[in-house]
C-alpha positions in Angstrom: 107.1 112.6 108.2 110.1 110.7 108.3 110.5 107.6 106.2 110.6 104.5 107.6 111.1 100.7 107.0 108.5 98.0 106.4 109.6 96.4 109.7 108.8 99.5 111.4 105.6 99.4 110.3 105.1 96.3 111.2 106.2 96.8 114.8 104.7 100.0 115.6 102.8 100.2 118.8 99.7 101.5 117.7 97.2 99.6 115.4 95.8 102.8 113.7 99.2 105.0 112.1 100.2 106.4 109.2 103.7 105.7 107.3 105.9 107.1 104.6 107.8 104.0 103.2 110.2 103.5 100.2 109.6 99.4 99.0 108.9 97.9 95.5 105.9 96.3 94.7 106.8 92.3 94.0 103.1 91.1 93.2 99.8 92.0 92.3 96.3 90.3 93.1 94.7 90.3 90.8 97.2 90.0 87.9 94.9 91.0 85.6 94.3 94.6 85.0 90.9 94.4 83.6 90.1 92.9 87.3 91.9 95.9 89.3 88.2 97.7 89.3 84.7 96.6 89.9 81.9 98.8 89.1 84.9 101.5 88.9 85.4 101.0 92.5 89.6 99.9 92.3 90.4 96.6 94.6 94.0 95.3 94.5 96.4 93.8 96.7 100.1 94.7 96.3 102.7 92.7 97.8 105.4 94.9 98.6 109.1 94.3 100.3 112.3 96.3 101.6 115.5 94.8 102.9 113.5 94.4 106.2 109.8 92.5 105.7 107.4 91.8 103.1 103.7 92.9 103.8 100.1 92.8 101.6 98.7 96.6 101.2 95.6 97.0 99.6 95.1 99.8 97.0 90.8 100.8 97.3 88.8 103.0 95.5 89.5 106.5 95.5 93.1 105.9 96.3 93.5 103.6 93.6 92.1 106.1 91.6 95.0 108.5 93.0 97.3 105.5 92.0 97.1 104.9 88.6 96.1 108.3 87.4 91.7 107.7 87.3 90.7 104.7 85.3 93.6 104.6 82.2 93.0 102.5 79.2 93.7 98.8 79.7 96.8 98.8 77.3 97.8 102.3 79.6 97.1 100.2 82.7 99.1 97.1 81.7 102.1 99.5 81.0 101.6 100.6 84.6 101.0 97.4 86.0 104.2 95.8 84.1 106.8 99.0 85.6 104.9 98.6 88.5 106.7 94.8 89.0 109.7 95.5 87.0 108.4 93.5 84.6 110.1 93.9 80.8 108.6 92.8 77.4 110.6 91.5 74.6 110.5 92.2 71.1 108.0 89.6 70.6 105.8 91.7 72.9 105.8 88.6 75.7 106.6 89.3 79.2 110.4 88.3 80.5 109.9 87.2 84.2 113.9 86.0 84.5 114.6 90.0 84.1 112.3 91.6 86.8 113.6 94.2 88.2 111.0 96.3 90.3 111.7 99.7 90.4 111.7 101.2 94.1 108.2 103.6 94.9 107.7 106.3 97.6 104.6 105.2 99.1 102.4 106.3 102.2 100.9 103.3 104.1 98.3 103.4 106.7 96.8 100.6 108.9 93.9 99.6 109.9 91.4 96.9 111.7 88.8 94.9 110.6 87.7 93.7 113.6 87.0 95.9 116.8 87.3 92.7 119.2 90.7 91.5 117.4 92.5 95.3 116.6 95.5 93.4 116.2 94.9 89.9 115.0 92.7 91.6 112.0 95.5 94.7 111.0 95.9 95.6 107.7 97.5 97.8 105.3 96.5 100.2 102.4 98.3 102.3 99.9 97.2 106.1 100.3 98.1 109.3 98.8 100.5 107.8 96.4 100.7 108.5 92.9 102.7 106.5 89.8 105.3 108.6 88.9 105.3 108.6 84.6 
């Protein structure tokens, strides 16, 4: 499967596909790791970018388990969370937004509907089949 960019995705013809994309990850929701998971079920929202569009993609449950490696350690899932957006710490351990620099992730997309009666109106995305790489 060829690679392809966010604005493809976004302007495919068919509301159900699957994508191979290369974007950085430029928010979370939430921010805090020790709400990524209820019940040990993950639920996040990444925003992620390329030169081309900006879109949300949700990371859920068993592919969020994929993600992060199972269900890390909240210091381990910080770390994760903090490479993730790029984000560095400085010697006082505090987080230095003016240097974030999000590092650029192979990631396999899919959309989806919500609604049968509003296919396109109610698309969405989600992460799949992606792993964190260290």
């Amino acid at each position: 499967m060829p690679f392809l960019t966010l604005m493809d995705v976004l302007t495919y013809s068919d509301v159900l596909s699957k994508f191979k994309c290369v974007a950085r990850v430029v928010a979370v929701f939430p921010y805090r790791v020790q709400d990524f998971s209820y019940n040990q079920i993950y639920r996040i929202r990444l925003t992620i970018e390329d030169p081309t569009a900006r879109i949300h993609a949700f990371v859920y449950g068993e592919d969020g388990e994929k993600f992060f490696g199972g269900h890390p350690t909240v210091d381990v899932l910080t770390r994760k969370r903090n490479k993730l957006l790029g984000v560095t710490i400085d010697a006082d351990g505090e987080e230095m937004d003016a240097h974030r620099n999000p590092p650029w992730l192979q990631c396999c997309i899919k959309s989806y509907f919500l609604d049968g009666n509003d296919m396109w109106g109610s698309r969405h995305y989600r992460i799949f089949g992606t792993e964190l790489a260290g």
